[in-house]
C-alpha positions in Angstrom: 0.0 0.0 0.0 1.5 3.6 -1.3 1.9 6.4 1.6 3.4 9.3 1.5 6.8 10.1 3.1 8.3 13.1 4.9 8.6 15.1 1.9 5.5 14.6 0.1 6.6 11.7 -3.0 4.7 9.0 -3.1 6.6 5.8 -2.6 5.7 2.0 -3.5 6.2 -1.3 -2.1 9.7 -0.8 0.2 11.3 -4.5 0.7 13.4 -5.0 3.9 16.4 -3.7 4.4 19.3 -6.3 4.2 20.9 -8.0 7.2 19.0 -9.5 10.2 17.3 -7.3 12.5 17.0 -8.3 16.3 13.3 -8.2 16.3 13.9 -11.1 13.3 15.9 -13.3 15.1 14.1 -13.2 18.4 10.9 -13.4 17.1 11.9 -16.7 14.7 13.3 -18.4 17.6 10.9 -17.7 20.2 8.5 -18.8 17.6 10.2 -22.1 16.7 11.1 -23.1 20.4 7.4 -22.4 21.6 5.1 -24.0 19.0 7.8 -26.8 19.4 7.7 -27.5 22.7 4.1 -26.8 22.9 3.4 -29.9 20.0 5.8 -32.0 21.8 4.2 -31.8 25.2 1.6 -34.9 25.3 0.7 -35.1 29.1 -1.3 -37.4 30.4 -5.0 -37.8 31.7 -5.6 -35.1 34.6 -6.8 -36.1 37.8 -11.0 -36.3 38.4 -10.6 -33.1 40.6 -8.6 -31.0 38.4 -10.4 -27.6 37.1 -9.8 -26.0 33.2 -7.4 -23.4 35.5 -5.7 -26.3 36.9 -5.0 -28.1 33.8 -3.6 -25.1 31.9 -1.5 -24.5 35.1 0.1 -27.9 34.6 0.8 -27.4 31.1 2.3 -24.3 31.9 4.7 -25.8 34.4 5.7 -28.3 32.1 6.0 -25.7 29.4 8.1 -23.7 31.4 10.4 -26.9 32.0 10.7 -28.1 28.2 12.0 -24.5 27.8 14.1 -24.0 30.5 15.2 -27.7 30.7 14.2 -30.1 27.9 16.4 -33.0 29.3 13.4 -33.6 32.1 11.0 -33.6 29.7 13.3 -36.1 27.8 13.7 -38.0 30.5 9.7 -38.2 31.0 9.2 -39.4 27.3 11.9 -41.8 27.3 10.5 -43.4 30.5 6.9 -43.7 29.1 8.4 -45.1 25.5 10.1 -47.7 27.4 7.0 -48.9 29.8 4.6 -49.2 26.6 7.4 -51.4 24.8 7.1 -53.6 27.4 3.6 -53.3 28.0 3.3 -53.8 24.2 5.3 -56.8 24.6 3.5 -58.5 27.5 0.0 -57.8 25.6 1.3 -59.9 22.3 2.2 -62.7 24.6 -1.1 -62.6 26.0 -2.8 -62.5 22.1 -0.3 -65.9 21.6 -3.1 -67.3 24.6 -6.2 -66.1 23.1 -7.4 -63.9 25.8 -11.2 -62.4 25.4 -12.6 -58.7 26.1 -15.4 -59.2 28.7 -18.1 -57.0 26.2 -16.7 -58.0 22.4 -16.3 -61.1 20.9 -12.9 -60.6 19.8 -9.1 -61.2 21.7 -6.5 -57.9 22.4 -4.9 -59.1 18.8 -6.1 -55.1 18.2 -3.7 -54.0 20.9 -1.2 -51.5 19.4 1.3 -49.1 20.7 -1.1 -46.3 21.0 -3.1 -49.0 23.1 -0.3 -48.9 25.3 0.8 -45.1 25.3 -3.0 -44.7 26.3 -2.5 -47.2 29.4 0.5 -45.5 29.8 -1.3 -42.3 29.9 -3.9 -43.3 32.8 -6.5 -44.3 30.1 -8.5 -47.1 31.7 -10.1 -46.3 35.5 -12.8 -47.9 37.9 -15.5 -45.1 38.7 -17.2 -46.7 41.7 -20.7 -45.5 42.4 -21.4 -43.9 45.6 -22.8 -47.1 47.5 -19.3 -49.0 46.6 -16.9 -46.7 47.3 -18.8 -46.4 51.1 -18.7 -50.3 51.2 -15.0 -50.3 50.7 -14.4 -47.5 53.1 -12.4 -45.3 50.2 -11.9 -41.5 50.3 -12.7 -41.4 46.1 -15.0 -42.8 43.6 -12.3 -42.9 40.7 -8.6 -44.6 40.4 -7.0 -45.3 37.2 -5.3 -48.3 36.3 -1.6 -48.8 36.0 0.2 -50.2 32.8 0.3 -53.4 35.5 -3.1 -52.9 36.5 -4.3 -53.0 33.1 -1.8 -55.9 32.0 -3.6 -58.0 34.9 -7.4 -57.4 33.4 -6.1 -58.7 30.3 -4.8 -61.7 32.0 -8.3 -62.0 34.0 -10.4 -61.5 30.4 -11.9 -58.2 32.1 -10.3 -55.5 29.6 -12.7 -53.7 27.5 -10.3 -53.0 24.7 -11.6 -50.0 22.1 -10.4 -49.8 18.7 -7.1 -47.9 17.6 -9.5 -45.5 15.4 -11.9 -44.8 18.6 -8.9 -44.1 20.6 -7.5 -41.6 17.8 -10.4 -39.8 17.3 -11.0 -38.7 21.0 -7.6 -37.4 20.5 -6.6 -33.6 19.5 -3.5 -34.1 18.0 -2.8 -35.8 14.7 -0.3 -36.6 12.2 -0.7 -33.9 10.4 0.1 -31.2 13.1 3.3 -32.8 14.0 4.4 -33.5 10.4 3.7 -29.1 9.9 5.6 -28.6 13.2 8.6 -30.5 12.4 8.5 -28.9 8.9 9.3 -25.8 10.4 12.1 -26.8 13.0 14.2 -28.4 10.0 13.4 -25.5 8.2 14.8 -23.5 11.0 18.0 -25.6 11.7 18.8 -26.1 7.7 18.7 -22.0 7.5 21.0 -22.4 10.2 23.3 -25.3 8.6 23.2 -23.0 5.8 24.9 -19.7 7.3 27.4 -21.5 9.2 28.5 -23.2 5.9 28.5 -20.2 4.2 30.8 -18.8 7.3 27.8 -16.9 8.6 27.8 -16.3 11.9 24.6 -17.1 14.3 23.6 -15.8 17.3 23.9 -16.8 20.4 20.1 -16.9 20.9 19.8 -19.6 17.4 22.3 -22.0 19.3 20.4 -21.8 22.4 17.0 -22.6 20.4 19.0 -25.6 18.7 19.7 -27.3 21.4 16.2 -27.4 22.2 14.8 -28.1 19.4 17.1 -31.3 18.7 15.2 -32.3 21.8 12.5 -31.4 21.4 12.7 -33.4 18.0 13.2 -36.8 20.3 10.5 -35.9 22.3 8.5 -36.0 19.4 10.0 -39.4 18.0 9.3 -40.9 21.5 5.8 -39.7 22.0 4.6 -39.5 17.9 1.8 -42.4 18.7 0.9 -40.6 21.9 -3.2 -39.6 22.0 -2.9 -35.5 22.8 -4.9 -33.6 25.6 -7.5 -36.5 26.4 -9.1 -35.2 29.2 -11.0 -38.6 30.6 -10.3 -42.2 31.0 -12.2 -45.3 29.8 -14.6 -46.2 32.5 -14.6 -49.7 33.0 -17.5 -51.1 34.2 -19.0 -54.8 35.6 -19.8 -56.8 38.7 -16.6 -57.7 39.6 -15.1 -53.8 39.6 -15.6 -53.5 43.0 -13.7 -57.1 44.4 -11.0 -56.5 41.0 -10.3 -52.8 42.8 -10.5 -53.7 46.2 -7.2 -56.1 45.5 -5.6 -53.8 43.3 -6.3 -50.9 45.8 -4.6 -53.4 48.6 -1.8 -54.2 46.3 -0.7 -51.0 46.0 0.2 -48.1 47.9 -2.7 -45.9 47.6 -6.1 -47.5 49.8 -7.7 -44.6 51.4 -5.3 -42.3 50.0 -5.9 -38.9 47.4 -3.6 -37.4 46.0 -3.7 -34.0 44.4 0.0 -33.3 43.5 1.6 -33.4 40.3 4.7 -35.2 41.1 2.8 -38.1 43.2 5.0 -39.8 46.0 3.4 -42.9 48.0 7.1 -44.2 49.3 5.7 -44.0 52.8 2.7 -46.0 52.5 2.8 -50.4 52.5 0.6 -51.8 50.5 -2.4 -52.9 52.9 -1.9 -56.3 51.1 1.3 -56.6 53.1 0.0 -58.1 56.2 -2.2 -60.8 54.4 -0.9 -64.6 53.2 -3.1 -66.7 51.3 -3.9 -70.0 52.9 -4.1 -72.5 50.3 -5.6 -75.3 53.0 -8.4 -73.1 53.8 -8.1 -70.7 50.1 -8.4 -67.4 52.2 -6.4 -64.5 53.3 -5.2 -64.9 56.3 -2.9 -62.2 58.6 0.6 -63.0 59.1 0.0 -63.4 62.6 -3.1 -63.4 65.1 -2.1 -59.3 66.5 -3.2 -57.8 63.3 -6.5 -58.5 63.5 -6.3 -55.1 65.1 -4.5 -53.0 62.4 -1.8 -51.1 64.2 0.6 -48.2 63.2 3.4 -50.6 62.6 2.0 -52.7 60.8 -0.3 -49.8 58.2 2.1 -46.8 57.4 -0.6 -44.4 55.7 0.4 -41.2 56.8 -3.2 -39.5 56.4 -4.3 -42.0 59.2 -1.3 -42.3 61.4 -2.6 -40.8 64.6 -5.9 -43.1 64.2 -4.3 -46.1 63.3 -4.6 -47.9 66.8 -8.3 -48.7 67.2 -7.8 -48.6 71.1 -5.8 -45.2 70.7 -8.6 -44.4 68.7 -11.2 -45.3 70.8 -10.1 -44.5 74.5 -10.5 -48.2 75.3 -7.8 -50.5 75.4 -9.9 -53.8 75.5 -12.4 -52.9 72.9 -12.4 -55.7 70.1 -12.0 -55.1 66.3 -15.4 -55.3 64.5 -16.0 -58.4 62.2 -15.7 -58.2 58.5 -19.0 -57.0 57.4 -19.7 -54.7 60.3 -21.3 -51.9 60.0 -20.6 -50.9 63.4 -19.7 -47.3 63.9 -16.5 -45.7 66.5 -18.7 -44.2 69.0 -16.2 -40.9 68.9 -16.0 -40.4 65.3 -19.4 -41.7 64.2 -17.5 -42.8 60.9 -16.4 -46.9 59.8 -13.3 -47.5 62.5 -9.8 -48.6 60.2 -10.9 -52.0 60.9 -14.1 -52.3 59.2 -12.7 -50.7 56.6 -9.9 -52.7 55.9 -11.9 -55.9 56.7 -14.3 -54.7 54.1 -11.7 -54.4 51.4 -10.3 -57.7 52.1 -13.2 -59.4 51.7 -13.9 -58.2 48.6 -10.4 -59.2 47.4 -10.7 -62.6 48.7 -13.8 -62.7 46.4 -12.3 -61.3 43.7 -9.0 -64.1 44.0 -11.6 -67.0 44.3 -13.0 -66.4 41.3 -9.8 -65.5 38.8 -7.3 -68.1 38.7 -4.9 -65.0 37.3 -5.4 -63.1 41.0 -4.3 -66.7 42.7 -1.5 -66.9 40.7 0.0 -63.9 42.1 0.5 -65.5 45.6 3.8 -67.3 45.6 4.7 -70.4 47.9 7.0 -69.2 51.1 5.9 -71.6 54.0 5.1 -75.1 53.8 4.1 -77.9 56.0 5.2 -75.6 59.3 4.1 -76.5 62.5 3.3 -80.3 61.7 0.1 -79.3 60.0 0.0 -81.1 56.6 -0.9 -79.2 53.9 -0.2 -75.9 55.5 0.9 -73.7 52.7 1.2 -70.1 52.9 1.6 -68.1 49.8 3.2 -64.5 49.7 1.1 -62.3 47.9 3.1 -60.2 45.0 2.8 -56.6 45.7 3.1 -53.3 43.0 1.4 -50.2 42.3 -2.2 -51.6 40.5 -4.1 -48.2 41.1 -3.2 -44.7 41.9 -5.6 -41.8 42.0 -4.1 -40.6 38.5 -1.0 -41.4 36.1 1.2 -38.9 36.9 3.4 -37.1 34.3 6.4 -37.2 35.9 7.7 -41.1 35.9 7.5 -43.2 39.0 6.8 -46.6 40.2 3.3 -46.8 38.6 5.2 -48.2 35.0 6.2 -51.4 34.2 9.6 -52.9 33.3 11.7 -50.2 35.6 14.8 -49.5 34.2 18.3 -49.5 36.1 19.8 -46.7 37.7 22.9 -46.8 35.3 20.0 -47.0 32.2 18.7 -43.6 33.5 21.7 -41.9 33.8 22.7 -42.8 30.6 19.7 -40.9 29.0 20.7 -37.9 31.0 24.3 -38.2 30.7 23.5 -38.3 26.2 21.2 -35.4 26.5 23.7 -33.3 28.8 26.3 -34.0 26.2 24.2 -33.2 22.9 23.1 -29.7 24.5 26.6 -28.8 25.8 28.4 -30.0 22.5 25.6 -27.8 20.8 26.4 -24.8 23.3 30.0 -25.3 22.5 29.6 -24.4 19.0 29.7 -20.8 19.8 32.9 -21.0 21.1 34.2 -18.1 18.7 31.1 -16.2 18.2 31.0 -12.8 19.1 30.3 -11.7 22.7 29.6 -8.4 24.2 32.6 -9.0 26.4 35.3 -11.4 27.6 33.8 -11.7 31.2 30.5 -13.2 29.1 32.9 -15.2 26.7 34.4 -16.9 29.7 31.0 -17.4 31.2 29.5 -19.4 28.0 32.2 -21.7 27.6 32.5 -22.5 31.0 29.0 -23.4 31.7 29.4 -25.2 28.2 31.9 -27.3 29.1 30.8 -28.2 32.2 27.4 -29.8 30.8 29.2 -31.4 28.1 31.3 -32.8 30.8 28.7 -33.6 33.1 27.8 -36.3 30.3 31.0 -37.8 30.4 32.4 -38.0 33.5 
């Protein structure tokens, strides 16, 4: 459009003026760095109490860390990649058996790798109904299954397996959007390539956005089959969800335990499961000894019910008896189900769900035998790991399968340290405003590059 300058003439079209402005390069690599990090970022299935402020909250944290340091994010990815591989894995030794879905006449021959990033992601959970999670004596209606937890419906025939194309189209990314957004970072790095072969020189800003972006392009390598911003679970549903969750919630670490944090930590709870052997004379739970028939502190370390863990503590009577399984006696001071009705009611729920799956029973493995001259007298250890937590948090933790080795994890780090430092140490002659902030960048390069290797 024609306008008229300070003088009067009329003037056309006025291209740029040559060289690179510092609006240019700021603008192109805040651009690239953003929209890649933002596409990269596939976080899991919020929590059932998480707002629409919440959620972009957490995606603004975990912006903020992708930017400021994409080697957690990395980390995060590579974690979830590995626990659906072996997932993946485990479900195609499972088709070899001919396992059936509870509601289709078909096997998990359909399962794929999204399956498993969406198992991963926390996408299968029990919603108990209002009457069940009182009879249980749980906090909340809704816990989502664990890679393992989901791996162990299969094995019981109880997983309700939607299609690869269902699960797709409840997601918001696709394909398409990645392929666009990874069109433009190689764009951006070729440009790059480009002026430093031509002896160019970049600025310090560009190697700062490479680095990230090379991430950034793992990231989305490790997460491409991913579902993006699925915002609720499958809800499984049948009779047996409440005795199948009941022994999943013992199993684990979480029974009558919420959690609201994004970085979830249960490493001072015991599975309530802990305490129980199966009795394969008799085919029931029993306690490891006759004392906790009266849960005590020692014996259930859930720190939202430490101070009421002792029933006579609790009660102001040191004699008073546990309830029976089944109570529904009330404390007289609280006027709410004591620990041990509670408890009892869970476990005889499980006990009804290991009766009547063959896959539960097999769980139990033989560590007494014969004790005491009583013939027969075989007491199984039950196999405890996380089956159910409150919600599949994005930072990894114990609630994936096939953990890796310490050394494994370091390793990841250790490449990523060295691949951003190396790329940092590519300015090593570039222009800075000063020697102070010369000595600075090499420094703090060299010391990440070296954190890799040493």
């Amino acid at each position: 459009m024609s306008q008229p300058n300070n003088n009067g003439t009329i003037v056309g079209w006025v291209t740029d003026p040559k060289g690179r402005g510092t609006s240019e390069i700021f603008s192109s690599c805040a651009a690239t760095l953003t929209i890649c990090v933002w596409t990269a970022l596939h976080l899991n299935i919020p929590g059932h109490t998480d707002s629409t402020k919440k959620g972009w909250a957490r995606r603004a944290l975990w912006m903020t860390i992708g930017i400021v340091s994409s080697e957690l994010v990395l980390l995060s990815a590579w974690r979830q990649y590995s626990a659906v591989h072996v997932l993946t894995k485990d479900m195609k030794t499972l088709k070899k058996q001919g396992r059936k879905s509870p509601d289709k006449d078909e096997t998990i021959a359909d399962w794929s790798i999204t399956h498993s990033f969406y198992a991963v992601m926390g996408g299968f959970a029990f919603q108990l109904t209002e009457g069940q999670r009182k009879s249980l004596g749980l906090i909340q209606s809704r816990y989502t299954l664990t890679p393992s937890g989901v791996l162990l419906l299969a094995k019981c025939g109880l997983l309700r397996c939607s299609t690869r194309a269902e699960l797709k189209d409840r997601s918001k990314s696709d394909a398409l959007a990645k392929t666009l957004v990874l069109m433009q970072t190689i764009w951006f790095l070729i440009q790059c390539l480009v002026r430093t072969t031509q002896s160019l020189p970049l600025s310090l800003l560009e190697f700062h956005t490479i680095a990230h972006v090379v991430c950034a392009c793992v990231i989305f390598g490790l997460w491409w089959h991913k579902l993006g911003d699925i915002q609720y679970p499958t809800f499984l549903s049948g009779e047996w969800v409440p005795g199948m969750c009941a022994y999943m919630l013992m199993s684990s670490r979480v029974a009558g335990k919420s959690s609201s944090s994004a970085f979830q930590d249960h490493q001072d709870s015991q599975p309530e499961l802990v305490n129980f052997r199966w009795n394969c004379s008799s085919q029931r739970l029993e306690p490891t000894d006759p004392s906790l028939q009266r849960p005590t502190e020692t014996r259930y370390m859930f720190s939202w019910v430490r101070k009421s863990l002792d029933l006579r503590a609790l009660s102001g009577r040191p004699d008073k008896k546990p309830h029976q399984p089944g109570s529904t006696k009330y404390d007289d001071d609280t006027q709410a189900p004591c620990l041990g009705d509670r408890v009892n009611a869970r476990l005889a729920a499980a006990q009804a769900a290991i009766e009547e799956h063959e896959a539960l029973a097999r769980r139990f493995y033989l560590t007494e035998k014969a004790r005491g001259g009583a013939e027969g007298f075989n007491l199984r250890t039950p196999r405890l790991e996380q089956l159910l937590v409150p919600f599949m948090s994005d930072w990894p933790d114990d609630s994936l399968v096939g953990r890796p080795q310490g050394q494994i994890i370091g390793m990841i780090m250790w490449f990523a340290s060295i691949i951003n430092g190396g790329i940092h140490l590519c300015a090593w002659k570039s222009h800075f405003p000063s020697k102070t902030e010369r000595l600075l960048w090499q420094a703090a390069s060299g010391y990440i590059t070296a954190s890799g290797l040493l």
